[in-house]
N, C-alpha and C positions, 0 to 999 in steps of 0.2 A: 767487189768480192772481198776484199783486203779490210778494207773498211767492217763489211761483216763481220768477216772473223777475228778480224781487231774488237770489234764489241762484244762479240762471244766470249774473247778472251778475259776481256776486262770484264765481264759478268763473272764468268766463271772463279775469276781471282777472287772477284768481292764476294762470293758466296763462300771462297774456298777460306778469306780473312775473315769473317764473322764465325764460321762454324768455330776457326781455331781457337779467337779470340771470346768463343763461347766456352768452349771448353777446357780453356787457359784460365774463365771465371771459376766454372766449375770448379777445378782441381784448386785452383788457392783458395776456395770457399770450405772444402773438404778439408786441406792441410791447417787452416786456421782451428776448424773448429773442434779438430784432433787435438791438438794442442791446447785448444780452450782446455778440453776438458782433462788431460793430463793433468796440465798444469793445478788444475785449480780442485782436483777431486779430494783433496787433503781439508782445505778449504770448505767446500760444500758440503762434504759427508766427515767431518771430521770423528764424532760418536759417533758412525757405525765402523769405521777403519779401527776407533779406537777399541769398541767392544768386542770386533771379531779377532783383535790381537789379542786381546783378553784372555777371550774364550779359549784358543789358541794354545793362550799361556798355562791356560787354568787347566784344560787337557794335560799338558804336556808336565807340568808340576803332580796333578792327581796320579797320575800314572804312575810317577816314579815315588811319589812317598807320602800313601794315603795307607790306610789301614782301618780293620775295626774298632770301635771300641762302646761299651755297652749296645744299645740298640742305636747306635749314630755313628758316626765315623768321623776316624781321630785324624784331621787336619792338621802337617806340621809346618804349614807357611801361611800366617793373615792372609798376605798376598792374595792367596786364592782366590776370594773373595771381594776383588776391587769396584767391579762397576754395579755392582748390587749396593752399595754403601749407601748413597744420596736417596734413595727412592723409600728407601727401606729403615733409613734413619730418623727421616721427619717419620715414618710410622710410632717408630719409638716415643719420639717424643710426643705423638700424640694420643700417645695411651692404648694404643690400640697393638702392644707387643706383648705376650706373654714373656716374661724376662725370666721365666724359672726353669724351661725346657729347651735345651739345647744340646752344646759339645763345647769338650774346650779342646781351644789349635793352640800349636804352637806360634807365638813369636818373636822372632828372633833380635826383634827392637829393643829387647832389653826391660826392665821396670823402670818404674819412675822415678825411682832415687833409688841412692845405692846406702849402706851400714855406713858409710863414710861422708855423705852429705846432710845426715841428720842424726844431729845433735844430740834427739831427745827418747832416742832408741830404747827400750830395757834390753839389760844385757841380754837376760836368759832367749830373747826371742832374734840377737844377731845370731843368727846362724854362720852367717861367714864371718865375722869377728870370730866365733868360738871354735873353726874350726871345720867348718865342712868343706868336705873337697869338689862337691859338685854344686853348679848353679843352673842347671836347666828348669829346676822347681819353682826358679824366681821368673820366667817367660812363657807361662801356658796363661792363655786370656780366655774367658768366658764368649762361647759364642753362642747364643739364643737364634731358634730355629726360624723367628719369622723376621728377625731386625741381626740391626749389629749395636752392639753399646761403643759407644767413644771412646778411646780413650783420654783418661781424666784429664782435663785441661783447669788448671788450678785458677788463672787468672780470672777464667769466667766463671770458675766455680763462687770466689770471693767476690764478683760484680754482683750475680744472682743472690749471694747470702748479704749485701750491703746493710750495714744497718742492724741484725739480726745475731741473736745467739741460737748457738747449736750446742746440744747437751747430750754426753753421753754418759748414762745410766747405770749400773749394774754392776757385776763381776769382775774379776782380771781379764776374761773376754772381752769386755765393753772397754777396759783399758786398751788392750790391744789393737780394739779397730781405732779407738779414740789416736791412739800413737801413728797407725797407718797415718788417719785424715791429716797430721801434722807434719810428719815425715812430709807427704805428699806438697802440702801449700807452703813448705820452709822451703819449697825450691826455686819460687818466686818472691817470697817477702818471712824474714825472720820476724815471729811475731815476739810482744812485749809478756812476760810469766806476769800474770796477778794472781790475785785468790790466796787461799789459805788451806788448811788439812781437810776441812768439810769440804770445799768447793776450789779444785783448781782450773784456772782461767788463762787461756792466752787469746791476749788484743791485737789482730791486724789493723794497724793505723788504715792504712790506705782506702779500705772499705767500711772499717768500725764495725770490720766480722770479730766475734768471739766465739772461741770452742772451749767448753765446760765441760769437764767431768767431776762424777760424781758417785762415791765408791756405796755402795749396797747389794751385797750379797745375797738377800733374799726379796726386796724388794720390796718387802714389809716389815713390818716393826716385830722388832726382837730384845728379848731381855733376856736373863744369867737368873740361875742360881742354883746354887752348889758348884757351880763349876759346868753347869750342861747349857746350852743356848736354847733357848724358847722361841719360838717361832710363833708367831698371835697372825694366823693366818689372814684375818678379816680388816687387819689395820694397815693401811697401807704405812711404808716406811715415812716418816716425818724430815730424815735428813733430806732430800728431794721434795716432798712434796709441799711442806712449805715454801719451797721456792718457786714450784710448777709454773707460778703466774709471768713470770719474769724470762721465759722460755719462748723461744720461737719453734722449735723443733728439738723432738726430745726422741733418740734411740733407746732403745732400752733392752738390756742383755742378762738372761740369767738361766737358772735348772740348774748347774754343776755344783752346786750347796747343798742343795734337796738330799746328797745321798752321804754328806757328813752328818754326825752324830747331835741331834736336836731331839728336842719336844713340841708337838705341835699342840695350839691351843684355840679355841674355838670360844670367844663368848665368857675369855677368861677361862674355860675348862680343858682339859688335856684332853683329846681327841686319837692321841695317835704318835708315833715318834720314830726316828730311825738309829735306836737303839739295839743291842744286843739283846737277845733275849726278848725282846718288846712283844712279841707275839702272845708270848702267857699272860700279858695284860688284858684283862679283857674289854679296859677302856682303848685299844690301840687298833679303834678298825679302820683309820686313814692311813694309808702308806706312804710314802714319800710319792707316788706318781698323781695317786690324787689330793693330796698335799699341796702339789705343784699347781693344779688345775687349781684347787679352790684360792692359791696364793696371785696368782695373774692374774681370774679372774675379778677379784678384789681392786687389785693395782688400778689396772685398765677401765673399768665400772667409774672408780672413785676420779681418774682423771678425766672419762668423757662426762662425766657430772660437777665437774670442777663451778662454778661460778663463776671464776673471774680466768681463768685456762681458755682460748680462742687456737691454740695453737697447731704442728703437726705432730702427732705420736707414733713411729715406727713402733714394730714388734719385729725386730729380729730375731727370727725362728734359733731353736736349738742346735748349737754348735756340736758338730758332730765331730766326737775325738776315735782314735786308730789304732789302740794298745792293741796289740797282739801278742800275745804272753809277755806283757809289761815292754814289747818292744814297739818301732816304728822307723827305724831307722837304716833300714835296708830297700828302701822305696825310692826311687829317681825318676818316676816319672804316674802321673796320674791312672788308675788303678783303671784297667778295659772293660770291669764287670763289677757293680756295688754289691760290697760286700753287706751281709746282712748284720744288724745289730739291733735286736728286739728293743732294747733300751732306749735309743736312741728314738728310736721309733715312736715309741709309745710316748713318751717327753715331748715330741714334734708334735702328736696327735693331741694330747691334752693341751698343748699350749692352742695352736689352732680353734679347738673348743672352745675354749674360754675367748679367744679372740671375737669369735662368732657370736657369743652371750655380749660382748661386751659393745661390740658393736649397734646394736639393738637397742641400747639402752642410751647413745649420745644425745645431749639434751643442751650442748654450751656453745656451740658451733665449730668445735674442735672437730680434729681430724684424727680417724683410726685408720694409720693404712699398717699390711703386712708384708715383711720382707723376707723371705721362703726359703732360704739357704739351704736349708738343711740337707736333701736331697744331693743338689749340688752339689757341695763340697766334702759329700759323702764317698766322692773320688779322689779327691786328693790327700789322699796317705802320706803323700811325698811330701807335705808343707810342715809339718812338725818341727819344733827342733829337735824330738828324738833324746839321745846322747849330746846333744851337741848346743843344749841351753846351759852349760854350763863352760865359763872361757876355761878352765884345766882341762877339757874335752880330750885334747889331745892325750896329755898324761894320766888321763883316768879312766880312757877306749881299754874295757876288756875287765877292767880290774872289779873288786871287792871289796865294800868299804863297809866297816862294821859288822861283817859277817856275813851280806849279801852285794848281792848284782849292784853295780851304781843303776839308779835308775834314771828313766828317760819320760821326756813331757810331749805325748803324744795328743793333749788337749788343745795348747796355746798354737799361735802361728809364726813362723819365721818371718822375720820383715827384713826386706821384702821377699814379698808370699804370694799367696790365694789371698790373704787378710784383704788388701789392699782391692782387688776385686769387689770388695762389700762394698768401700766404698763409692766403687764406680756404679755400683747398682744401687745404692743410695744417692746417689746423683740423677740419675734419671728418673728415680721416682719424685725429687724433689723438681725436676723441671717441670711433672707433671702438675703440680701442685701447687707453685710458688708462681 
């Protein structure tokens, strides 16, 4: 009977040592695999931990300092927008981004060079050289609704242009962006000045990039006499065009001449002029706006028909200037609602025109593409020098000189500015092309 219940017992143990040592597996099988996944969720789900911080962040920043502005809404932190970048950037580059419809956010990263690290500045457009006390106008970036643009990265910019010249065309505007794109790439490599009064040139060694400018104010050919400037609508300008061939990419910037004092001529005959009085003529039935149409179109025709021209042709749309009773300098920050300006409008609209005629007619394997500003920085009021393109600024705020108001240059752009934006959108369009 001992014997029995000795074996019962010793049953009973072994059944009572497996169950515990079962569930002694169990439980370290559970504790490990808690721990697996602790450990390692950082690991495994790294982009989704990352994007719902984001999110998270992106809330908790909208909340505190978002606001209207035109039909979009005025972002004052890039930031906001961090994990949307990569997806939505190769869109960019692949052509497939409208870059003219957006918002501009504030960032607080700063521009990309300062009045102090480039050299080759005009004065009238240092703004803080001459004198302005605010700098928020130099940190609002362009943000387009279905991509994000880069910011400008100079060294790839001179990899991608190797080899290659860049020419810019036109006006004291086409200076202005020209001085941007310089400012910009002297902050990697001080390039070598060549050229001369027609054609000035500066050589980056490194790449054997060059950037050209080159002054024409109407972008057609003009001749004097008596003292009035002639405008020969139908010819294109020769200081430029006989170089055309020599071009890899040509910008091209103009209209703010159209409304100084000329004679338009057609075919050798006078058509038209933006003279006083000019109306009682009654050979003067071109005005300066279709002046301007029939002036671009000419340009643009004559280089997609060039011969020995293979190259890219931007058309930088009409730069839109801010005078408000001769002022503009009470503006700090980009405008919530575009202001209207028929002028400005109609200048946009015939240039576009003509872009559209002239497109139709490429016959050399060149490229017409267009670059749309106009709308855009139809907001930034704030980017002027105002008062303040002039270094007396300070001693001259308020006063009268000659009998009237000093005045203020509500056309050109502060550098750095908005200017500098162009040519971040002239980079993109050249990734798309090059």
């Amino acid at each position: 009977m001992e014997i029995a219940l000795s074996k019962k017992f010793l049953c009973a143990c072994t059944v009572q040592r497996s169950l515990v040592s079962s569930v002694g597996i169990m439980v370290l099988f559970l504790i490990t695999a808690s721990w697996f996944l602790v450990s390692s969720r950082s690991s495994i789900f790294p982009l989704s931990v990352k994007v719902a911080e984001d999110i998270q962040n992106t809330e908790n920043t909208t909340k505190m300092g978002s606001g209207n502005h035109g039909d979009g809404q005025l972002i004052l932190d890039a930031r906001d927008i961090p994990f949307a970048e990569s997806k939505k950037s190769r869109k960019a580059e692949a052509g497939d981004c409208d870059l003219y419809h957006g918002k501009w956010i504030y960032d607080p990263t700063g521009p990309l060079y300062t009045n102090i690290t480039c050299p080759v500045l005009t004065q009238s457009q240092n703004c803080q050289g001459n004198g302005r006390p605010d700098k928020d106008y130099e940190n609002w970036r362009w943000k387009p609704d279905q991509c994000n643009i880069p910011r400008f990265d100079a060294r790839k910019f001179l990899e991608m242009m190797k080899g290659k010249i860049l020419a810019f065309i036109g006006d004291s505007v086409a200076r202005n962006q020209m001085e941007s794109m310089l400012c910009i790439l002297w902050q990697v490599e001080a390039p070598r000045m060549r050229g001369n009064r027609r054609m000035h040139r500066w050589h980056f060694r490194s790449t054997s990039t060059t950037i050209v400018r080159i002054w024409s104010s109407w972008l057609v050919h003009k001749s004097a006499s008596r003292g009035i400037v002639r405008v020969h609508l139908d010819k294109p300008d020769e200081a430029f065009f006989e170089l055309l061939p020599m071009f890899d990419v040509v910008v091209l910037s103009s209209g703010h001449w159209f409304s100084k004092g000329s004679i338009y001529l057609l075919n050798g005959e006078i058509v038209g002029s933006q003279l006083k009085h000019s109306d009682r003529n009654p050979r003067n039935h071109i005005n300066s706006m279709n002046a301007y149409n029939i002036a671009t179109e000419t340009v643009l025709t004559a280089i997609a028909t060039h011969p020995n021209y293979t190259g890219i042709t931007i058309l930088r749309t009409y730069s839109p200037d801010h005078y408000n009773r001769g002022s503009c300098s009470n503006n700090a920050e980009p405008a919530r609602k575009l202001a209207g300006n028929g002028h400005t409008v109609m200048m946009h609209d015939k240039q576009v025109e003509s872009f559209k005629a002239a497109v139709k007619k490429v016959s050399n394997g060149s490229k017409l593409r267009l670059m749309d500003i106009t709308e855009v920085f139809g907001y930034r009021h704030d980017g002027h020098p105002g008062r303040y393109g002039n270094p007396d600024a300070k001693n001259l705020m308020g006063r009268h000189i000659g009998g009237r108001r000093q005045s203020e240059d509500c056309l050109h752009w502060c550098m750095p500015g908005p200017v500098d934006i162009w040519n971040e959108i002239l980079f993109e369009i050249l990734k798309r092309e090059l």
